[in-house]
N, CA, C and O of each residue as an XYZ file, in Angstrom:
252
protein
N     -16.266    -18.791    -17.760
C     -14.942    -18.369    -18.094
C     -14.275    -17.711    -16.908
O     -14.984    -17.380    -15.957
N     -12.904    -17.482    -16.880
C     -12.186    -16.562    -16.162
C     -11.528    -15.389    -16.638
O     -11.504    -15.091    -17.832
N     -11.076    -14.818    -15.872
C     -10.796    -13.583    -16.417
C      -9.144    -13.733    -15.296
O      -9.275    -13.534    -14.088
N      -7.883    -14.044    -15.809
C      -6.868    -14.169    -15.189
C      -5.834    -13.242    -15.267
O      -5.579    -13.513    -16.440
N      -5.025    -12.373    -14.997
C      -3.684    -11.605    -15.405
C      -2.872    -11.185    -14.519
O      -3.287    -11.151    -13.361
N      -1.873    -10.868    -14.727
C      -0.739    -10.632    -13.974
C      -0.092     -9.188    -14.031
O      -0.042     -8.475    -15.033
N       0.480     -8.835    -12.546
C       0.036     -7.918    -12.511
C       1.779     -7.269    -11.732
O       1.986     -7.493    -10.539
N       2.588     -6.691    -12.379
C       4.283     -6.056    -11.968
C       4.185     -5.201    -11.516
O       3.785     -4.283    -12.231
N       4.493     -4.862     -9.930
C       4.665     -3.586     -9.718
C       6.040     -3.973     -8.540
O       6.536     -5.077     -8.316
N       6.540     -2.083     -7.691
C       7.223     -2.268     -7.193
C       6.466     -2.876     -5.510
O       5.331     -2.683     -5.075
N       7.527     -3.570     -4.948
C       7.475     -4.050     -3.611
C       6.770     -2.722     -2.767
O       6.211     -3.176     -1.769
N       6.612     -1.152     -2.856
C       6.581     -0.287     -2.426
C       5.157      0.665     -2.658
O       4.838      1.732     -2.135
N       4.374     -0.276     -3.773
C       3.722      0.670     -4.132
C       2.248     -0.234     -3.572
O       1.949     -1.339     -4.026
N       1.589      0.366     -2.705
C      -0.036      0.237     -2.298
C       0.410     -1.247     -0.763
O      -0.415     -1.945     -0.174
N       1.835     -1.235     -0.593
C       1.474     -2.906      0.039
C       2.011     -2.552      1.629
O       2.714     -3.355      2.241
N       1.628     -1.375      2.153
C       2.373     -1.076      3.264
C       2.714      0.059      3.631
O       2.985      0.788      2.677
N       2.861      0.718      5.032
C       3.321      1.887      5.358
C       4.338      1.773      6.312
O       4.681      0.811      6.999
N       4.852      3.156      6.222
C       6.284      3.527      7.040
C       6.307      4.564      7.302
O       6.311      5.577      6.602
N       6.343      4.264      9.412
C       6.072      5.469      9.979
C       7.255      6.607      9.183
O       7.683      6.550      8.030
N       7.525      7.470     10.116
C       8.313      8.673      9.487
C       9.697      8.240     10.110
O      10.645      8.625      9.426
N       9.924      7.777     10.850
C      11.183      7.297     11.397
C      11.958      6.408     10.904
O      13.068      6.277     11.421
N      11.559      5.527      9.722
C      12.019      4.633      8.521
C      12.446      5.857      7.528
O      12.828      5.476      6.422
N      12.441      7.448      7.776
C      13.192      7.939      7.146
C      13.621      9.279      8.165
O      14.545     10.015      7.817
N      13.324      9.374      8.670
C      13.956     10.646     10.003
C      14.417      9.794     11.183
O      13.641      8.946     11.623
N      15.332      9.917     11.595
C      15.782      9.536     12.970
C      14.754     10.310     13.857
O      14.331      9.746     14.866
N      14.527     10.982     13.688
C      13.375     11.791     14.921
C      12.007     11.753     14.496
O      11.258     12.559     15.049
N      11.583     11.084     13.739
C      10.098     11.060     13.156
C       9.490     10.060     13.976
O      10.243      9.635     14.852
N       8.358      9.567     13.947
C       7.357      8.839     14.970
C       7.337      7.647     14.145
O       7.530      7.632     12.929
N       7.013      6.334     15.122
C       6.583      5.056     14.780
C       5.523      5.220     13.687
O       5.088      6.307     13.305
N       5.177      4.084     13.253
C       4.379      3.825     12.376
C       2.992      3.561     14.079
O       1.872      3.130     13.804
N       3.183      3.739     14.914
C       2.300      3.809     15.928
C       1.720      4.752     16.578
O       0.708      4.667     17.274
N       2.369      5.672     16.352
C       2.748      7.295     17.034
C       1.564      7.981     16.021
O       0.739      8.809     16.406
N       1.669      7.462     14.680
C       1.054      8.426     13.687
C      -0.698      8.189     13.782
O      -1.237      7.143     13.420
N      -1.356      9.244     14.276
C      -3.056      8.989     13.926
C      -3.418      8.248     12.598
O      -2.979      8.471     11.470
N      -4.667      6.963     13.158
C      -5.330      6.795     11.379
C      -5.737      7.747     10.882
O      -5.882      7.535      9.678
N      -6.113      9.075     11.257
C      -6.478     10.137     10.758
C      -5.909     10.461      9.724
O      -6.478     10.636      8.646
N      -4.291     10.618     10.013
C      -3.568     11.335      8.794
C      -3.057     10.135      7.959
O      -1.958     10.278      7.423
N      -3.967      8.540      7.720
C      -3.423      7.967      6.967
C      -4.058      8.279      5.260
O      -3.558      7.998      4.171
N      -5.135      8.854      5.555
C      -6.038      8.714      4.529
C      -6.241     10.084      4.373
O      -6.232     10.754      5.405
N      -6.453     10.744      3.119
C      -7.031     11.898      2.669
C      -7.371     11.864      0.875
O      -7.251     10.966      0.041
N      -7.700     12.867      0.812
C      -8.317     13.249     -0.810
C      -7.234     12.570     -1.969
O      -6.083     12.460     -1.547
N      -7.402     12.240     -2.968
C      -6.850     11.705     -3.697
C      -6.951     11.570     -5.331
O      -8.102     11.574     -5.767
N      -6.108     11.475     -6.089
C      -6.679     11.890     -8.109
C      -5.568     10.491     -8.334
O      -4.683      9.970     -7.656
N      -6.161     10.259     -9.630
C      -5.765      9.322    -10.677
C      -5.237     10.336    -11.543
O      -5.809     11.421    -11.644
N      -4.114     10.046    -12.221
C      -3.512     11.183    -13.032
C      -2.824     10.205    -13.771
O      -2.391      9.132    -13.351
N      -2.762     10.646    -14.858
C      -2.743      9.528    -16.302
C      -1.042     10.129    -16.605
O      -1.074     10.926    -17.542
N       0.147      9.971    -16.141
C       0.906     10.626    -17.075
C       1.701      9.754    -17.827
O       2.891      9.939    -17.572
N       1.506      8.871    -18.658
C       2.099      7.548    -18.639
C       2.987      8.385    -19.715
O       4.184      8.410    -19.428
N       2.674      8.966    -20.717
C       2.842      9.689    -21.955
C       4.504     10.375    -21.521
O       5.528     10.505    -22.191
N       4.171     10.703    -20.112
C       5.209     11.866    -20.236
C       6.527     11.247    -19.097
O       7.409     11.973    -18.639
N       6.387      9.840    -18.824
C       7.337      9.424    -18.113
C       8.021      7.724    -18.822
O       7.685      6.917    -19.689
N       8.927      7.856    -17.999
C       9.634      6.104    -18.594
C       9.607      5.685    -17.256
O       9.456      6.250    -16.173
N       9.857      4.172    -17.756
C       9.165      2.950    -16.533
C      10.318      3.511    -15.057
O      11.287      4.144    -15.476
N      10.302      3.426    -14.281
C      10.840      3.241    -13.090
C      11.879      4.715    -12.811
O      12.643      4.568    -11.858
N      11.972      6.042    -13.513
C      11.729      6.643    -13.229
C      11.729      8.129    -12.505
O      10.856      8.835    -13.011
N      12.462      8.791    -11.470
C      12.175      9.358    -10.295
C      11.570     10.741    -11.367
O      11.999     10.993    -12.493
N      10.773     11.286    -10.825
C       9.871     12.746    -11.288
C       9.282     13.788    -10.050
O       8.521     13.340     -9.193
N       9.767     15.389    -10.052
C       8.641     15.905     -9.127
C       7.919     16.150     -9.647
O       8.044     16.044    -10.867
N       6.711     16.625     -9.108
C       5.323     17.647    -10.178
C       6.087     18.368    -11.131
O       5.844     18.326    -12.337
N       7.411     19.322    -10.396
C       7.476     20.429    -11.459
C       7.569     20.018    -12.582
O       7.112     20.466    -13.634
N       8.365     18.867    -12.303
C       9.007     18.598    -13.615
C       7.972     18.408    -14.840
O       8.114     18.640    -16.041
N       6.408     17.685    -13.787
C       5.651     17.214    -15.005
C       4.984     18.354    -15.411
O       4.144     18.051    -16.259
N       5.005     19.730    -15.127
C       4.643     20.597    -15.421
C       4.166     21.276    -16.500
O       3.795     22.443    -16.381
């Protein structure tokens, strides 16, 4: 058997990075920036309950 499905998300989410200068005129290339600071600690956080599809939220809000 297979196991097939499909799968909607935005163009933005897991498929790419952008140095800081795709939003600061004075921020660094996407070259400039160490792999160091691409990666750090990270949580799965379930808030599906407390938001609608697409969205904008800070923490506080989910507070």
């Amino acid at each position: 058997g297979a196991n097939g499905q499909i799968i909607t998300t935005s163009n933005h989410v897991g498929t790419h990075m952008d140095g800081e200068i795709h939003f600061h005129a004075s921020g660094r290339s996407i070259g400039q920036v160490p792999m160091t600071e691409w990666i750090g600690p990270g949580a799965i956080v379930d808030i599906s309950d407390a938001v609608d599809d697409y969205g904008l939220y800070s923490p506080e809000m989910l507070m």
